[in-house]
C-alpha positions, 0 to 999 in steps of 0.5 A: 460419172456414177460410182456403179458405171466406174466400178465397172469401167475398170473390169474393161481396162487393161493392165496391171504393172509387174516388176520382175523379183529383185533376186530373180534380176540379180542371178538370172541372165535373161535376155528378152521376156515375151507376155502373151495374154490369150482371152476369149469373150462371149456375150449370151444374147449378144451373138456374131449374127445381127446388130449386138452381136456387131456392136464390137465393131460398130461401138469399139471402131473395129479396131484391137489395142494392147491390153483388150485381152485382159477384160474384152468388152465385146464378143471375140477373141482377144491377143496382147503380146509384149516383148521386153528386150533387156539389152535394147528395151523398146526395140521393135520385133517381129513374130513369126505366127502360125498359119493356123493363127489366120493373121498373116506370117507375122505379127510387128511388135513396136514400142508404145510413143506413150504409157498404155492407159490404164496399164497401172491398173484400176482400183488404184490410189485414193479414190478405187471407186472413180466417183466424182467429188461430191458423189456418194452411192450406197452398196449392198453386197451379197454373196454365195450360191443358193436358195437364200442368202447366208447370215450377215448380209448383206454388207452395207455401206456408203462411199462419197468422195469428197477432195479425190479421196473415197470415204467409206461408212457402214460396214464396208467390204475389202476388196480381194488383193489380186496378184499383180500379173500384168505388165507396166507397158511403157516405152521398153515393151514392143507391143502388139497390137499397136497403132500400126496393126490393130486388126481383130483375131478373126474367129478360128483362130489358133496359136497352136504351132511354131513361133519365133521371135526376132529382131536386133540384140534378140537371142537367135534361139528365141523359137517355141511351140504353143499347145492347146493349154496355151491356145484360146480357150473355147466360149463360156455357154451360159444360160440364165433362167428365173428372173430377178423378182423369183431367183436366177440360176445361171447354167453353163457348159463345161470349158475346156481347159477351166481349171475353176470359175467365178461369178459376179453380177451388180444392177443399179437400183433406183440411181442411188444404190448399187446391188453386188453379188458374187458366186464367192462362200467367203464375202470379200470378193468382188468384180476384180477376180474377173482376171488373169489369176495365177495357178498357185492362187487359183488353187488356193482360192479354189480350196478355201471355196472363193471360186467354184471348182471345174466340176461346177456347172450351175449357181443360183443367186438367192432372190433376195439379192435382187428381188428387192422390196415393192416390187423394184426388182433389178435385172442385173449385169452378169460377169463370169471368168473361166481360168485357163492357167499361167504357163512359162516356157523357158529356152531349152537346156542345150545338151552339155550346159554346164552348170552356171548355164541359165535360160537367155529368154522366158516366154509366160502364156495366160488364158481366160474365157469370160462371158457377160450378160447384159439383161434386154440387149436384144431388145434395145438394139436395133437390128442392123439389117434395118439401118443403113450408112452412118446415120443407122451406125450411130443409131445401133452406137446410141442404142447401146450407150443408152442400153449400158446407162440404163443398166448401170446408172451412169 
């Protein structure tokens, strides 16, 4: 597999392991913790009408499983929720949802017989780029919004593996150190979704409303309200305009609820070079700041110019990214994240606590909206109207493998 194609892969794995503080575990006497991860993935191009638009269930199997709402593939809205039970890890629970939710009265939360995959996190260990031995890739990184592209880029460098172990030459970029904010989701969690329920979020849902949490060794009082902020956010708009060869500027509408934005966009040129870009003003960032990031280091990043603010509704890509030389202009894949924020809703203060009283459970809500566009997706897959049974199945399947090689050089 092509360096270009795993960058990429691990923009669609899930998970990122957490360890709550070790002075947090020594003085607090939490009971049970509840992730919830909310994300809502849109795909310009790619709309619920027609064969792309139903390729997430055609590709994916129509089927949901914890850790998709971290980098969703498809278009839709996306749901992982893990409950850490302390006094019983791994004991199964039930959440009573909200009607407004459209997925029944509850959701079954049940451990995982086995470790996540990918929950560890990617870009991890001796080889973050995935490449096979013996490969080797040449990357072109650029950066920033405009009209050109700033001094010193673009970065270039060269990455071959050889015993499992990436090797770097030229002048390499690092990537940005993300918060580890996602869980380790083992056999002490209670997941959902899990094999026993793996439906989709249908399209209106919302999770404004009551819930609670209920099961053996569970605190009675595990009940709490989600509010807008916490709910799914509404769908990134984005239009791209130009075309690789004269410059492309992207536009988006406004996201409710956004407290920043980040781009980044990558096409493969001629097999053996990879084209990197991203919408940073400080060149270190890459296609891992398309995540959950938490509020303190979105308002950090945000001031030091590393994403765009909420106010921002347009970024050019400077021509000479991925104009190219000859005429081999690459049409490249574009990533876009708008940050919801990090919310913790705690168990109430009980009227006369005193004062060696702490919360006996925590809930913590993340939420995104993202968008991916993938350049002649409409024109590579056949409309599904026209095919019938498993053979039109598999052909609208192999036209979208085939259209995601093409793209990124697998």
């Amino acid at each position: 597999m092509s360096t270009c194609f795993r960058i990429f892969v691990p923009a669609l794995a899930a998970g990122l392991a957490l360890a709550p503080p070790a002075a947090a575990q020594s003085t607090q006497a939490t009971q049970a913790e509840l992730y919830i991860d909310v994300a809502t993935h849109s795909a310009p191009g790619m709309p619920g009408m027609g064969a792309a638009g139903r390729l997430a269930g055609l590709v994916g199997g129509g089927q949901a499983s914890y850790g998709m709402a971290r980098h969703p593939a498809m278009p839709g809205k996306y749901l992982d929720v893990a409950l850490h039970n302390h006094r019983q890890p791994g004991t199964p629970a039930r959440q009573a949802i909200p009607g407004a939710a459209r997925m029944g009265a509850q959701l079954e939360l049940l451990p995982p017989t086995e470790r996540v995959a990918g929950s560890a996190g990617p870009g991890s260990g001796s080889n973050p780029y995935g490449q096979a031995d013996g490969g080797q890739m040449r990357i072109l990184y650029y950066w920033g919004c405009g009209s050109s592209v700033g001094p010193g880029q673009p970065l270039e460098f060269t990455v071959q593996v050889r015993d499992g172990v990436a090797h770097t030459s030229g002048n390499a970029m690092t990537p940005r150190q993300v918060p580890q904010g996602g869980i380790d989701a083992g056999p002490q969690y209670a997941l959902w979704p899990n094999p026993s329920d793996r439906k989709a979020v249908p399209a209106e849902a919302s999770l404004r409303g009551s819930h609670q949490v209920t099961g053996e060794a569970l605190p009675a009082a595990l009940q709490f309200e989600l509010q807008q902020a916490h709910d799914f956010m509404p769908a990134l708009q984005v239009e791209r305009k130009g075309s690789a060869a004269d410059g492309l500027t992207l536009e988006w509408q406004p996201v409710d609820g956004a407290r920043a934005y980040f781009l980044h966009a990558m096409g493969n040129r001629g097999g053996e070079t990879l084209v990197m870009w991203s919408s940073s003003e400080v060149g270190d960032a890459g296609p891992e700041l398309v995540d959950y990031l938490p509020n303190a280091r979105l308002d950090e990043w945000t001031r030091e110019r590393v994403l765009l603010d909420r106010d921002a509704r347009s970024c050019s890509i400077p021509r000479e990214v991925f104009a190219g030389e000859g005429g081999d202009a690459v049409a490249p894949m574009v990533q876009m994240v708008a940050y919801g924020g990090e919310s913790h809703i705690p168990q109430p203060r009980p009227a006369g606590a005193g004062n060696d009283w702490r919360p006996e459970w925590n809930v913590r809500v993340r939420n995104k909206s993202t968008a991916m566009l993938m350049p002649g997706m409409e024109a590579a897959v056949p409309d599904a109207a026209d095919v019938a049974g498993e053979t039109g199945r598999e052909t609208v399947k192999d036209a979208a493998r085939g259209l995601l090689r093409g793209i990124l050089g697998r």
